[in-house]
N, C-alpha and C positions, 0 to 999 in steps of 0.2 A: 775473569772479572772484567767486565767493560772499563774504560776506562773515568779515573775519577776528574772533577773539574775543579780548580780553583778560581774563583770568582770576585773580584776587586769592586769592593762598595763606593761608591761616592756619596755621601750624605750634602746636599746641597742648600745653601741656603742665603737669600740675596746676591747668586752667583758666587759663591764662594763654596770651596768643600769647607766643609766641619765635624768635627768630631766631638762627642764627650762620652760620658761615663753612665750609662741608666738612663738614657734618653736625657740629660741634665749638662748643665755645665758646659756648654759646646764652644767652640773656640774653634774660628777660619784658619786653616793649615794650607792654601793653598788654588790653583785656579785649576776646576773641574778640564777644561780642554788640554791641558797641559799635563796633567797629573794624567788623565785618562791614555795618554798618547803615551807616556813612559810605560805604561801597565802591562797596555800591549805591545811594546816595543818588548818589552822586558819578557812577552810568552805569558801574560794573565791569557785564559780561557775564556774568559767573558767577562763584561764591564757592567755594573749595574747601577743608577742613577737615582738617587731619592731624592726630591724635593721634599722634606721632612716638616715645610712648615704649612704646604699649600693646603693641604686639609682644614689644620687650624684655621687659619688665615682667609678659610672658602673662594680662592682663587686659584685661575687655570695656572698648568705645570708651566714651566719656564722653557716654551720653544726656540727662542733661540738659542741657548743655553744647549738641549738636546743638538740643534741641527748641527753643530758646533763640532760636540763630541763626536758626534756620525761622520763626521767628514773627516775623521782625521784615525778611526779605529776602523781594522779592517777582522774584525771576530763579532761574534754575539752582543748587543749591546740592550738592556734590558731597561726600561722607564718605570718609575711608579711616582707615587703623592698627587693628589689632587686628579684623579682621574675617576667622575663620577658619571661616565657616561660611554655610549657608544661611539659618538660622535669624538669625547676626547679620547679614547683610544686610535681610533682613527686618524686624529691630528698628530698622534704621537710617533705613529708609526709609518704617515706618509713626512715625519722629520727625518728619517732616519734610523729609531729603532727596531729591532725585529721584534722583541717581546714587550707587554704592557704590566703594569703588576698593581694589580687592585687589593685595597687593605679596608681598609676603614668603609669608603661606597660601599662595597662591598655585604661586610657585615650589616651595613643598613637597608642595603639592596640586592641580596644577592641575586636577581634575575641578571644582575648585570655580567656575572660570568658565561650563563647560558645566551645570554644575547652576545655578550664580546665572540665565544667559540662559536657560535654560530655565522658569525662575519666575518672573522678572521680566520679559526682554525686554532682547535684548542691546543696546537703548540705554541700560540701568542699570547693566552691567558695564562698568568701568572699568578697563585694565588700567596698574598704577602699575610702573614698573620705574627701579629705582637703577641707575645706571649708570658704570662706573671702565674710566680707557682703560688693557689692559694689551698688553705685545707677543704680536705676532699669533703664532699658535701653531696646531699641528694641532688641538684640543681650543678654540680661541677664533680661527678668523681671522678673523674681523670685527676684532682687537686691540679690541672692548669686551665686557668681564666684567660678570654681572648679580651687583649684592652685594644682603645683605637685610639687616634687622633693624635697621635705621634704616645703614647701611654697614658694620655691624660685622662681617658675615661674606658672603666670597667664596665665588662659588659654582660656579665650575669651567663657564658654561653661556655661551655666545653667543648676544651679545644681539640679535643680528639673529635670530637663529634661533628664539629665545625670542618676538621678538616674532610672527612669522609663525603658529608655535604656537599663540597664545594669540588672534591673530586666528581659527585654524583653529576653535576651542575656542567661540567665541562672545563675545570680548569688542569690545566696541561704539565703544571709544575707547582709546586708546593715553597717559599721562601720563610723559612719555620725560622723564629727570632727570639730569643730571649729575654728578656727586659733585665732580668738577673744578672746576667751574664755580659749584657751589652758594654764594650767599650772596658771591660775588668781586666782585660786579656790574662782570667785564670783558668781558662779551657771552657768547651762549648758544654749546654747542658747537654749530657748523655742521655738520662735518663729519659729527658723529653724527646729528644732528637730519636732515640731507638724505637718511643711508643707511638711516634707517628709515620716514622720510614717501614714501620713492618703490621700497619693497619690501610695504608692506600698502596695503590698501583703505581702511582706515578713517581717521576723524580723527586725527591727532596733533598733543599739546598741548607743544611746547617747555619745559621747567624748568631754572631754575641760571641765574645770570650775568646775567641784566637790571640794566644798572645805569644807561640812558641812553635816550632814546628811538630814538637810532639800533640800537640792539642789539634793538630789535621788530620793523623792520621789516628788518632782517637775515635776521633766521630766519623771520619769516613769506615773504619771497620767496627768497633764495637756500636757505635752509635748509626751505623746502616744507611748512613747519608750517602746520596750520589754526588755531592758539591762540598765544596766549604768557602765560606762566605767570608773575606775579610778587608778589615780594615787599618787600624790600628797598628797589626804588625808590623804592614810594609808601607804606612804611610810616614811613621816616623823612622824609618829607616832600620828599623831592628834586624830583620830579616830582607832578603830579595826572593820575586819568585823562581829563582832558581833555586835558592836554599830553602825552600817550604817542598818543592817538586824533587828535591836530590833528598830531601828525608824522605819522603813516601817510597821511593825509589829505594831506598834501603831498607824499608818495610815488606816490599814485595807487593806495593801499592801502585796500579799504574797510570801513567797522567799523561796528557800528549804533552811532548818535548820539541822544543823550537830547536829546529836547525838552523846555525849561523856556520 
């Protein structure tokens, strides 16, 4: 078994990280460069950065902010929100990131994944998808809807089907989300997380619902994910990721381990 990733979210917003519950309720915990610098100090796998409000808000992602992070993390560091173009991919990734992650553009445009892999290399395209369980229907039977704009609007489209698209399109990795789940910390959805890691080829990173170290290795084995994506956990200190990476480890789950 290759080995699995644990991945430290930053949801970001007027420079501040934040967190809530269902995309709702959010509340600043803390400064993105600083937090980001413990994550990797502490052995996170990779760092990933939302600007959660740039979409709504129709302005560009927060470069300083990024360049910031980049200088001070020495592993994977991953961008998204507010990235409607080739051009902002570009800007994102001569800040400092290695990877882009398009959500909402995206589903309004998706050329923009085949133009981003076609510039960069589709291990920089990053495809971000919100995701809300509704009843199955002719127009969604997978029963889960792709929403955008931080969850504020539904989009009529199946998210299986979207995601297969967007692998077809060129994007390199999968960042599958929950909206259900998000910020609950009562475990990731399985169910969704299994029907879309075992219909694409590529990696996908589980989001929503970590709230224990049993809920990583959940989704990394029954739910087929190659990441798990958190927040929550280790931002209020419940766990460290040594204690998310020493449970998989007693799973017979394996995760690269920092030598000190």
């Amino acid at each position: 078994m290759l080995a699995k990733r644990i991945i430290v979210c930053l949801d970001v917003r007027d420079g501040k990280t934040t967190k809530g519950i269902k995309f709702a309720g959010n509340v600043d915990i803390g400064d993105p460069v600083v937090m980001a610098r413990r994550y990797y100090e502490e052995g996170a796998d990779e760092i990933v950065f939302y600007d959660i409000t740039a979409s709504h808000e129709k302005r560009g992602i927060m470069l300083d902010v990024v360049r910031r992070v980049a200088e001070t993390i020495f592993i994977p560091f991953s961008v998204g929100g507010g990235i409607a173009s080739v051009s902002d991919m570009r800007d994102v990734l001569l800040a400092g990131a290695e990877k882009v992650s398009v959500n909402s553009a995206a589903v309004k445009n998706p050329s923009i994944i085949a133009e981003g892999a076609r510039a960069f290399g589709n291990q920089c395209v990053v495809l971000g998808m919100d995701v809300k369980k509704v009843e199955k229907s002719e127009k969604i039977p997978s029963g889960y809807e792709i929403v955008i704009a931080g969850g504020r609007i539904a989009m009529g489209i199946d998210a299986l089907k979207w995601a297969k698209e967007a692998e077809r399109l060129g994007a390199g990795e999968i960042c599958l989300n929950s909206i259900d789940a998000d910020g609950t910390q009562e475990g990731y959805e399985l169910t969704l997380t299994r029907l879309i890691s075992e219909n694409v080829s590529i990696p996908v990173i589980a989001s929503g619902g970590g709230g224990r170290p049993e809920h990583l290795g959940d989704v990394l084995t029954e739910g087929r994910a190659d990441a798990a994506l958190v927040a929550s956990i280790v931002h209020y200190g419940l766990y460290s990721i040594d204690d998310l990476k020493a449970h998989l480890a007693s799973r017979n789950i394996p995760t690269r381990r920092v030598l000190r």
